[in-house]
C-alpha positions in Angstrom: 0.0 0.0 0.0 1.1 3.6 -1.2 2.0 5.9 1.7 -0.5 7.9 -0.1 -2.8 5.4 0.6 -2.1 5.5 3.8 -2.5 8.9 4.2 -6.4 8.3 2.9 -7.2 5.7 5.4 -5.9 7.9 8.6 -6.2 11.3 7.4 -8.8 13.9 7.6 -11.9 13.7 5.1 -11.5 17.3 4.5 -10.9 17.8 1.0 -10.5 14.4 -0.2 -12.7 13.9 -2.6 -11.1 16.3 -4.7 -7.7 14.4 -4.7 -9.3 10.9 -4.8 -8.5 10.7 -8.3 -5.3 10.0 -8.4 -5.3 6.5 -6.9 -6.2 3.4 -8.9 -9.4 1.4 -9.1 -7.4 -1.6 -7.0 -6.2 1.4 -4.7 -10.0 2.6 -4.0 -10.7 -0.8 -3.1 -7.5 -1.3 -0.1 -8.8 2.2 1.0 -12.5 0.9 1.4 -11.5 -1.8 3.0 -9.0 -0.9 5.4 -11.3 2.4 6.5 -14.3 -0.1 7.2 -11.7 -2.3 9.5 -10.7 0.5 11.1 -14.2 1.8 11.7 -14.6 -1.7 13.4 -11.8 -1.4 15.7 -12.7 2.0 16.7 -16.1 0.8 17.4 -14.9 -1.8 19.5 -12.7 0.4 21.3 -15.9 3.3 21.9 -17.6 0.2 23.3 -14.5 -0.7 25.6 -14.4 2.9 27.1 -18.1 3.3 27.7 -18.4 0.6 29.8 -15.6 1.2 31.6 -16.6 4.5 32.5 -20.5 2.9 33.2 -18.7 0.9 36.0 -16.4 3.9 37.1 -19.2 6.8 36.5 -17.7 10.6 37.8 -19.9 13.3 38.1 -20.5 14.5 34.6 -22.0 10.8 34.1 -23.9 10.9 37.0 -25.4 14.5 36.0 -26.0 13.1 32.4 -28.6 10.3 34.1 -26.1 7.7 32.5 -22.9 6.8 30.5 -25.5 6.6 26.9 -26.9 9.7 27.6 -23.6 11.5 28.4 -22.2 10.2 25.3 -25.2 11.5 23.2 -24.9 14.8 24.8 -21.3 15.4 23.7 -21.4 13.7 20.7 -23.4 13.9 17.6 -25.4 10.3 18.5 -28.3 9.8 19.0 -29.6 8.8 22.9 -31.1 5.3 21.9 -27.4 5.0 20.0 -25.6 6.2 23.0 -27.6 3.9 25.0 -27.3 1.2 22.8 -23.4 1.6 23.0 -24.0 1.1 27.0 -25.5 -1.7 26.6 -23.4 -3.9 24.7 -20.4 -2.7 26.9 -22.5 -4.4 29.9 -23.8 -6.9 27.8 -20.5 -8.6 26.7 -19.2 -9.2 30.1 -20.7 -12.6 30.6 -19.7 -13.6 27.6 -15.9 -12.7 27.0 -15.7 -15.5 23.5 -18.2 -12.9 21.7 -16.2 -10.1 23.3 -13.0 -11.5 22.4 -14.0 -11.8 19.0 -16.0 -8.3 18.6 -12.8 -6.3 20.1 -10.6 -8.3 16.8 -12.8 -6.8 14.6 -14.0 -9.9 13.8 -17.9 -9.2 14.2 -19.0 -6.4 13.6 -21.5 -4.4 16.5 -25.0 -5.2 15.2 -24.1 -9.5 15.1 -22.8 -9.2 18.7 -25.5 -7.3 20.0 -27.7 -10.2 18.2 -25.8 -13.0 19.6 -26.0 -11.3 23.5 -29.0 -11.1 23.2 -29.7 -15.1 22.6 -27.4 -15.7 24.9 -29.3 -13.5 27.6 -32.6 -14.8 26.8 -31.6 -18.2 25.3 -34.7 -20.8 24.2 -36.4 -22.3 27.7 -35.9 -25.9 26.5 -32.2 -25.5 26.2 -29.8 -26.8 28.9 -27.1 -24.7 30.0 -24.1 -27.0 28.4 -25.2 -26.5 24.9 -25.0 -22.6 25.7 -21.0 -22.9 24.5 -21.8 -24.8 20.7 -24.5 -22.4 20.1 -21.9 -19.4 20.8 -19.4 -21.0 18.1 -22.8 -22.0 15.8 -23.6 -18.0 16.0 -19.6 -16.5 15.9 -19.4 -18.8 13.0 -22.2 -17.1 11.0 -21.3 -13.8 12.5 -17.4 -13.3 11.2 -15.6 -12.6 8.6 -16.4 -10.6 5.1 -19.4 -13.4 4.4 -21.2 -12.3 7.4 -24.5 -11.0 7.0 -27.9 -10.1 9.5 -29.9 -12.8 7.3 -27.2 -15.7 8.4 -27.2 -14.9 12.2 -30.8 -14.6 12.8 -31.3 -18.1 10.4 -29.2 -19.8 13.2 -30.7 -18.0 16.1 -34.4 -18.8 14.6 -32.5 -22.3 14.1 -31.2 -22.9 17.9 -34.8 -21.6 18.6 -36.5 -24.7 17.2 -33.7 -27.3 17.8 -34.6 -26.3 21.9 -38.3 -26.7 21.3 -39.6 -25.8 24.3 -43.4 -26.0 26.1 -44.1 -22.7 24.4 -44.7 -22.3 20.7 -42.3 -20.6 18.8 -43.3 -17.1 17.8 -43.0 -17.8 13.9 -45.1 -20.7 14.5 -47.9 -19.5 16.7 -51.0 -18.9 14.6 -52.9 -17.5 17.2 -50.7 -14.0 16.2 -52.4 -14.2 12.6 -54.2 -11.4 11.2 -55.2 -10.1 8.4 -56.8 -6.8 7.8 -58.7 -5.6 4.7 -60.2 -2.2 4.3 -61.1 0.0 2.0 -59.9 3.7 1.5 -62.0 6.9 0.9 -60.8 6.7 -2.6 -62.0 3.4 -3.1 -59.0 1.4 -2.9 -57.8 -1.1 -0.3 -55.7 -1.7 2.2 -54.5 -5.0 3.3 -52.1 -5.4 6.1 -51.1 -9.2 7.4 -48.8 -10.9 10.1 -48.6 -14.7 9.6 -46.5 -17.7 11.0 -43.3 -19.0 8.8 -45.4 -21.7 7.5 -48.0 -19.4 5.9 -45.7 -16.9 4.8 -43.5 -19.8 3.0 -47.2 -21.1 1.6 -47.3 -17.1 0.1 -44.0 -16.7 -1.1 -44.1 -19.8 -3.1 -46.9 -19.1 -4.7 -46.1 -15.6 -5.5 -42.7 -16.1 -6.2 -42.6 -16.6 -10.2 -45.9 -14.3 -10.3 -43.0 -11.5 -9.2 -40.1 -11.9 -11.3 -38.5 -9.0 -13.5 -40.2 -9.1 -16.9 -38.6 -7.4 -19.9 -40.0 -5.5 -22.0 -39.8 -7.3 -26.0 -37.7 -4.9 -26.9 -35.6 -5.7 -23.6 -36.0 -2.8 -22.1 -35.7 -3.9 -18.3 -39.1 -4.2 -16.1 -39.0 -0.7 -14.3 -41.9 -1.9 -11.9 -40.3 -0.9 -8.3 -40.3 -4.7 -6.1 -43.7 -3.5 -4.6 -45.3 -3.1 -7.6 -44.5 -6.2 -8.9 -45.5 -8.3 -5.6 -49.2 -6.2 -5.7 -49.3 -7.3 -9.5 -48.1 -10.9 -8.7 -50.7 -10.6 -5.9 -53.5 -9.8 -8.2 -52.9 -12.5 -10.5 -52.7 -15.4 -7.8 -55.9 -13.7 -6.7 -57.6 -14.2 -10.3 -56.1 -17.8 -11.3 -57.7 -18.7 -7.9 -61.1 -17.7 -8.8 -60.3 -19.1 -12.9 -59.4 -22.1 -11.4 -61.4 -23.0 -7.3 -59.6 -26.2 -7.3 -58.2 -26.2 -3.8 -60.3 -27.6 -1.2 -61.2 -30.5 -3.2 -60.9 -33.5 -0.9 -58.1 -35.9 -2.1 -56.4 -32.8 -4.4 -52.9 -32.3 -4.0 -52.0 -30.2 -0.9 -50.3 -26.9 -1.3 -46.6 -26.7 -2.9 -44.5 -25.9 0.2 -41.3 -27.3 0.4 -39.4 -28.2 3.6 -35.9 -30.0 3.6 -35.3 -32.4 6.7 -32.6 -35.4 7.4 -34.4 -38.9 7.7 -33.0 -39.3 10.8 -33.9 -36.1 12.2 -37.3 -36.8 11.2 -37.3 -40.0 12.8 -35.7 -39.0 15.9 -35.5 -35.4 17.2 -31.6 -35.3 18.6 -30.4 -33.0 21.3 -27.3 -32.6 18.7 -26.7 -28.9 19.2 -25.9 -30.0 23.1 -23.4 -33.0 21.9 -19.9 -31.6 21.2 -18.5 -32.4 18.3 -15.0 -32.9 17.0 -15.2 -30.9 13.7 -16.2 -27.0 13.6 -20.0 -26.4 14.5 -22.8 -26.0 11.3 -26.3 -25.3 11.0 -26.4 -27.9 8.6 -26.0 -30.5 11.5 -29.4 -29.4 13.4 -32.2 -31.1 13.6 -34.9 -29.1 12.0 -36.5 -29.0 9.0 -35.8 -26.0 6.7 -38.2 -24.1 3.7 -36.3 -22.5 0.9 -38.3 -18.9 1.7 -38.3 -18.9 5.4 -35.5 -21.1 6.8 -35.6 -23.5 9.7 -38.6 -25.3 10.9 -39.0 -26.8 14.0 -39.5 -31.1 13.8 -42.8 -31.0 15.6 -43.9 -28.6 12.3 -41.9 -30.6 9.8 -43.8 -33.7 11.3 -47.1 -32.4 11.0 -46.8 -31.6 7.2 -45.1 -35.1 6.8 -48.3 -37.2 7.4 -50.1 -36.0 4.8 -47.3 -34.8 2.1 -45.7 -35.2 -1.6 -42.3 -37.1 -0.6 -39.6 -36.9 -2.5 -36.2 -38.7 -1.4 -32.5 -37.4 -2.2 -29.9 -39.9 -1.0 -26.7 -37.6 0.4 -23.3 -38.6 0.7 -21.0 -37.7 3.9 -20.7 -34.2 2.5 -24.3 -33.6 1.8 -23.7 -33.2 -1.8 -27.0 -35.6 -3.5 -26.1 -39.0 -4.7 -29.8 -40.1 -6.3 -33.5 -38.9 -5.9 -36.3 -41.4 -6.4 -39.7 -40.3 -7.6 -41.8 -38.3 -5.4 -44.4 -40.1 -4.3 -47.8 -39.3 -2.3 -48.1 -41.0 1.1 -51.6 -40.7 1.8 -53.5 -41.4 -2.0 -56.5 -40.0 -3.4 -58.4 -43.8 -2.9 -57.0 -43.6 0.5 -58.8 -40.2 1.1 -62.0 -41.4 0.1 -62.1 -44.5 2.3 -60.8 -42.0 5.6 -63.9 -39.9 4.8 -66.5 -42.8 4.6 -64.6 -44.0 7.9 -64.4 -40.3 9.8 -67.0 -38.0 8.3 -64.7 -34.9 9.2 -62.6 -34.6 12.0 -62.5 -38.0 14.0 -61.5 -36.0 17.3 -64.2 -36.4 19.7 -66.1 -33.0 19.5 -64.9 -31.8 16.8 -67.2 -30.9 13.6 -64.7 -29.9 11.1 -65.7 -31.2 8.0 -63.8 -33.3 5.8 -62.4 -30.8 3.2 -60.3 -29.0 6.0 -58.6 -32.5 7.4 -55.2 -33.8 7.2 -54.3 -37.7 7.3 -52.2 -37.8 10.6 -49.9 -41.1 10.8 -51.0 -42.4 14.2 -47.4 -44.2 14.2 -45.4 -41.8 12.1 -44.0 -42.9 9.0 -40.7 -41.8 9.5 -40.9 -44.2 12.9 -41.9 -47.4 10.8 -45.2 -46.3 11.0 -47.2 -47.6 7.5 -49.5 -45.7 5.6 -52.3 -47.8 5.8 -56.4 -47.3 7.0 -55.3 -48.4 9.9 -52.6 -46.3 11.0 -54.6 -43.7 9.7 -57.2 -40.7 11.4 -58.8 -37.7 9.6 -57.8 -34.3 12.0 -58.5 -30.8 11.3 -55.1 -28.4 11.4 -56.0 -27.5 15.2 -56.0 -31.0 16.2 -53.3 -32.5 14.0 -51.2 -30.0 15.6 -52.4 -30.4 19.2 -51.2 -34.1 18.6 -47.7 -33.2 17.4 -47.3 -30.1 19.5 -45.1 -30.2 22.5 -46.6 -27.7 24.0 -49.2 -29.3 26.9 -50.5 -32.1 25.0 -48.3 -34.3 22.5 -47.8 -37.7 24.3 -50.8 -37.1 26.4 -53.7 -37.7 23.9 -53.3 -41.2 22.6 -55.0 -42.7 19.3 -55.7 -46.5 18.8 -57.6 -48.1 16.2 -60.2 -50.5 18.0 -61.7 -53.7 17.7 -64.1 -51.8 15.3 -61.7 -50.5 13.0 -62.2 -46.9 13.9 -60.1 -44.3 15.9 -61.0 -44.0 19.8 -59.0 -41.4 21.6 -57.5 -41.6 25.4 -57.4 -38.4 27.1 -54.6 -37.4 29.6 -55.4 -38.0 33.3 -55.8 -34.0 33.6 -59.1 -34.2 31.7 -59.7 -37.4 32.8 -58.1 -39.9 35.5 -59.8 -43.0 34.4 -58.8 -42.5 31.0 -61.7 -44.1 29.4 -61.3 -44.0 25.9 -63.5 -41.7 23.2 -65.2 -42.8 20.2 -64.1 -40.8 17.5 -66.6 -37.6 16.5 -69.7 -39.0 15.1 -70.9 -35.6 14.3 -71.6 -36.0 11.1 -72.6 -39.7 10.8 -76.3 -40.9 9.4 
């Protein structure tokens, strides 16, 4: 590097634009680089101070109701800024591997202050020795020049549903669903929605090649802004809905959402991101299933879609990289369908009065577990049910399905609704 160059990187800004022509493209590039690691190290070192003067406060602190404030007050940040300067000073105590590698300038402020934050407030079901592996699964994603927001959060929401937990996962929970639609003074509308992963990967999908770029024939590029695209994508899914109305039909193929999950891990939910392991830590060695739009799903979810799905297998080598795929196949058939509805009527859970149209084949036995696809491993649920039976979250393992003398479903309820455990009949709502 030039001394010139040098000069650029730790001199004053004043006037430098004007002389900025004299170094080369490869020159601009050292200089861009080097002034972003030194703004990291400086950053680090801002961070260092602050909290050293938090713990050591004088009286110009103390006036200024706090070391954040004070820093706002003589600098040109912001208070939240100042504050949020605080608070990853205090934050990164506990935890000296993410400091160690924040004061390298090896991760940069926002990542740390991501990765403190999990570790402050880490998933309920997740003991305290896997703490250590998840650091070095979120460090990993957080360094070096391939770091990115996108990658840290993935393994947090990742580690999230690895340490399922009694409580549903907030990207899961579709009690937080809405959806508003109302309409304007002018006559238009406005829609505003907040959905679980599962629905927004179900939108995504199906809007995704509605919203692509599209030249026009002379090649001009699309200059539709991404908005406008997704409203015009929006429209069309809208109107090939109402030019087609096939969904709902009982026995048609379920909706095209794809999610990505190891046999075993399917089979078997691991406590792997607790086992220490000999190579470096990956995401790719959790157990969770994963969607191409939305990232990781939790195995209770993954399950659920798995009894009534398209499969498709891909057999991996030891480096993940695909070896064959055979046919995708559907588990539960069309014929099969049929006879579940003659059997159930709707929803077979005892009080329930969904009707058949809105059910799911659940595998009593899963299939991933050795359990068949046949009439007899076999009940009709609504989505509520289905996922009360493979939630953790008060009730998996508690409600028990067997197929009776009778050949149809009776359910056992837990000894909290009732101690004898007397098994139900399944719903006979809708029988004649």
């Amino acid at each position: 590097m030039s001394v010139y160059l040098s000069d650029v990187v730790s001199g004053s800004a004043v006037g430098l634009r004007g002389r900025l022509w004299r170094l080369s493209a490869s020159e601009l590039r050292a200089a861009a680089i080097e002034a972003s690691a030194e703004i990291l190290r400086l950053e680090a070192v801002r961070v260092a101070v602050v909290d050293e003067l938090s713990m050591r406060p004088d009286d110009q602190v103390i006036a200024s109701r706090g070391v954040g404030c004070w820093l706002a007050a003589n600098t040109m940040l912001q208070v939240r800024d100042g504050k949020k300067i605080a608070a990853l000073g205090a934050a990164l105590r506990p935890f000296p591997a993410v400091a160690a590698r924040f004061d390298g300038g090896d991760c940069s402020f926002e990542h740390a202050a991501l990765i403190v934050a999990f570790c402050e407030s880490p998933p309920k079901g997740m003991p305290e020795e896997a703490l250590p592996r998840c650091i070095d699964l979120l460090l990993a994603a957080a360094s070096g020049v391939e770091a990115t927001t996108t990658k840290v959060r993935n393994v947090i929401a990742t580690l999230e549903r690895v340490f399922e937990s009694d409580e549903i996962p907030p990207a899961e929970d579709i009690d937080r669903n809405e959806l508003r639609i109302a309409s304007t003074l002018n006559g238009r509308v406005v829609v505003r929605g907040d959905f679980d992963a599962l629905t927004g990967e179900m939108l995504l999908s199906a809007l995704s090649n509605l919203t692509m770029p599209t030249p026009a024939p002379d090649g001009t590029p699309d200059s539709r802004s991404a908005a406008k695209r997704t409203a015009d994508g929006f429209t069309e899914l809208i109107r090939r809905y109402l030019d087609c109305a096939k969904t709902g039909v009982d026995g048609g193929q379920r909706p095209h959402v794809n999610v990505h999950i190891n046999a075993r891990d399917l089979a078997e939910h691991r406590d792997c991101a607790a086992t220490p392991t000999d190579g470096g830590a990956t995401v790719s060695d959790l157990d969770v299933g994963h969607m191409p739009w939305l990232g990781p799903l939790s195995v209770s979810q993954t399950r659920l879609l798995g009894c009534d799905c398209f499969l498709s297998t891909v057999l991996l080598d030891d480096h993940g990289a695909p070896l064959d795929a055979k046919p995708g196949k559907r588990l539960v058939s069309a014929e099969q369908r049929v006879a579940l509805i003659a059997r159930d009527k709707g929803c077979a859970f005892p009080g329930c009065t969904c009707v058949p149209a809105w059910t799911d084949a659940h595998h009593i036995r899963h299939w991933a577990n050795g359990g068949p696809t046949v009439m007899n491993n076999l009940v009709l649920l609504c989505r509520s049910h289905h996922r009360l039976m493979h939630r953790k979250a008060g009730f998996v393992g508690k409600w028990v399905i067997r197929i009776g003398v009778d050949n149809k479903p009776w359910f056992i309820p837990p000894p909290s609704i009732d101690a004898g455990q007397h098994p139900r009949p399944a719903n006979t709502t809708f029988k004649t």
